[in-house]
C-alpha positions in Angstrom: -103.9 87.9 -162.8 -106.8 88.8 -160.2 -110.1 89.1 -162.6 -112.4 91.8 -161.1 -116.3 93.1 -161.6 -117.1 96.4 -160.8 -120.7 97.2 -159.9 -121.7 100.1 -159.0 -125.0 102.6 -160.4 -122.6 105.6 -160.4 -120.7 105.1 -163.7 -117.9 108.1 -162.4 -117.0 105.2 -159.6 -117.2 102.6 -162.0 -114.6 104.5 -164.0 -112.4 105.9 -161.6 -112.1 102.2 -160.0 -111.0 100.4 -163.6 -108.4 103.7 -163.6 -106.9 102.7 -160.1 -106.8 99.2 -160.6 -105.1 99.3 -164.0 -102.4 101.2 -163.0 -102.0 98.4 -160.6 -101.0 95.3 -162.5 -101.7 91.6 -162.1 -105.4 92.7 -162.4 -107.5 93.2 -164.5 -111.4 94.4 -164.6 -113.2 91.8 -166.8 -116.7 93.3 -167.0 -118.8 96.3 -164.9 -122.0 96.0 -163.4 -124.6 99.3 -163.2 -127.1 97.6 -160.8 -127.1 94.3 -158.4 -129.3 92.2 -161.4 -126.1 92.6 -163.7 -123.4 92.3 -161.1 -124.7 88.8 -160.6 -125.9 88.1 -164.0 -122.0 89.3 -164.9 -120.3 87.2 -161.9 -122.0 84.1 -163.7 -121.0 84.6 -166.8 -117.7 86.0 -166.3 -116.2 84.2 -163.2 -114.4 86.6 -161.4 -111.9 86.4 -158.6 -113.2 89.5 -157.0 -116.8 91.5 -157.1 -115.9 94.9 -156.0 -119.6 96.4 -155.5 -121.7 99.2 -153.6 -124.3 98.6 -150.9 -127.0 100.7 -152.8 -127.9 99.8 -156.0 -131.1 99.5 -157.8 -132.8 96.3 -158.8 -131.3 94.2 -156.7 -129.2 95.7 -153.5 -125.0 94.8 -152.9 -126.2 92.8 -149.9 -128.6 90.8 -152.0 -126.6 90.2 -154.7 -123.5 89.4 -153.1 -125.7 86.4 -151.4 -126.3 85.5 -154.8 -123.6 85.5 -156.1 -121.5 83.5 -153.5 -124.2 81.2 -153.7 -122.8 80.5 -157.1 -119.1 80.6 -156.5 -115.9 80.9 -154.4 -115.8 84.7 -155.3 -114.5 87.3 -152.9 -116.6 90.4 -152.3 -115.6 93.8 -151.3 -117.9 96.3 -150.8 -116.9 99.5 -151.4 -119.8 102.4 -149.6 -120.5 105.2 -147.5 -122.3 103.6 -145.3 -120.4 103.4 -142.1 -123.9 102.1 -139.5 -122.3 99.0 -137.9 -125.7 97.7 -139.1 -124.4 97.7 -142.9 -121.4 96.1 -141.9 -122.8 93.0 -140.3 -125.3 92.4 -142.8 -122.2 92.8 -145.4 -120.7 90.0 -143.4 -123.8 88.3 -143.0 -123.8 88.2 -147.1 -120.5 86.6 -147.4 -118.3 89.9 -147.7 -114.6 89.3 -147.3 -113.9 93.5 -147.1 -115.7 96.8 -146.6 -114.0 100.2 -147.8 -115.5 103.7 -147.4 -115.0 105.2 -150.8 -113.7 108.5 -149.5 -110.6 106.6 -148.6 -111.2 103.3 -151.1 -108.3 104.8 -153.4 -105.6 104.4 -150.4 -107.1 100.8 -149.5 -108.3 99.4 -153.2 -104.9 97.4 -153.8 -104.4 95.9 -150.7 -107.9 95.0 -150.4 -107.9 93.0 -153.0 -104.7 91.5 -152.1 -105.6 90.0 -149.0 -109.7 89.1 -150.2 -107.5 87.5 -153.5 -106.3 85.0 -151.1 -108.9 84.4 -148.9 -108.2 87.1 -146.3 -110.5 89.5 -144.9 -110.1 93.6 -145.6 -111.4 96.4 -143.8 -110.5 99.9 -144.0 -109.3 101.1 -140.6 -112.5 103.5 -140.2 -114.2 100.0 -140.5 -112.1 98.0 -137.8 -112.3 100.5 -135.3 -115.8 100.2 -135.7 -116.0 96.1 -135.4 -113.7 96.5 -132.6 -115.7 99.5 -130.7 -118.6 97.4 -131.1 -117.2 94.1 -130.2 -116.3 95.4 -126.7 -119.9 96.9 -126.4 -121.4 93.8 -126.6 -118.5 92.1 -124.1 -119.3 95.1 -121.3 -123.0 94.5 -121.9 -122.3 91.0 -121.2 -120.1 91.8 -118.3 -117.6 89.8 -119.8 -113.8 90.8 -118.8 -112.0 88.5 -121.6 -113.7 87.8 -124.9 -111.9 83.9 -123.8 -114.8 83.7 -121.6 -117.7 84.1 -124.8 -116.7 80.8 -125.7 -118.5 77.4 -125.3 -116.9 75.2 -123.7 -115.9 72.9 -126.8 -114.7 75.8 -128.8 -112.6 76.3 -126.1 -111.2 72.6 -125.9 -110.8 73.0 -130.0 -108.7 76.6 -129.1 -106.4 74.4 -127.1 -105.7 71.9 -129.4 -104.9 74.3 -132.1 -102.6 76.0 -129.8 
């Protein structure tokens, strides 16, 4: 069973998550969070596998709260938003986020998000990768770089070897 929080200040999202994933099965939502003080007041108390939260949320933002709560444990965090600024996204990463939905598509994503972050794998809504991508290959033309290969140091090259 994959325990899930929910935070989020909207309590319609908050509902209409705990709907989609208990029609799901092997999960189940063990508490809901209305701001980013709860959420990580909640993932301390309750332990979850998964924190499934919005960027923008009062009190404390998603970005600040999933810091704090990975500080505290293994948990995986998914942040389900609107915001699709590649700004938001790397400073979800930066926070420890293992997947980013939009929630006008998070219904068609939800399950095998938390799938692959319930396992240690990252999840992004297409919308998202596309983005990551577009903007990885920015920053490689800026460079004048040909083959991301060549962004690499020259021992995490020798390590890229060996593991191959």
């Amino acid at each position: 069973m994959i325990r899930i929080l929910i935070a989020d200040d909207h309590g319609i999202v908050r509902t209409g998550l705990k709907l989609l994933l208990d029609r799901i099965g092997e999960m189940e939502v063990v508490g809901e969070a209305a701001d980013g003080r709860e959420a990580v007041r909640l993932a301390a108390e309750l332990h979850p596998d998964i924190v499934i939260m919005d960027i923008a949320m009062p009190l404390l933002n998603g970005l600040q709260a999933a810091q704090a709560i990975r500080q505290n444990a293994p948990t995986g965090v998914i942040f389900v938003t609107m915001h699709t600024d590649e700004s938001y996204i790397l400073k979800a990463l930066d926070a420890g986020a293992r997947g980013y939905l939009l929630k006008d598509n998070a219904d068609e994503d939800i399950e095998r998000a938390v799938r692959a972050v319930a396992v240690g794998k990252p999840y992004f809504s297409p919308a998202i990768s596309r983005a990551l991508l577009e903007e990885d290959m920015r920053l490689m033309r800026k460079r004048g770089v040909q083959d991301s290969f060549d962004l690499l140091t020259e021992r995490e090259r020798e390590v890229l070897q060996l593991l191959a």
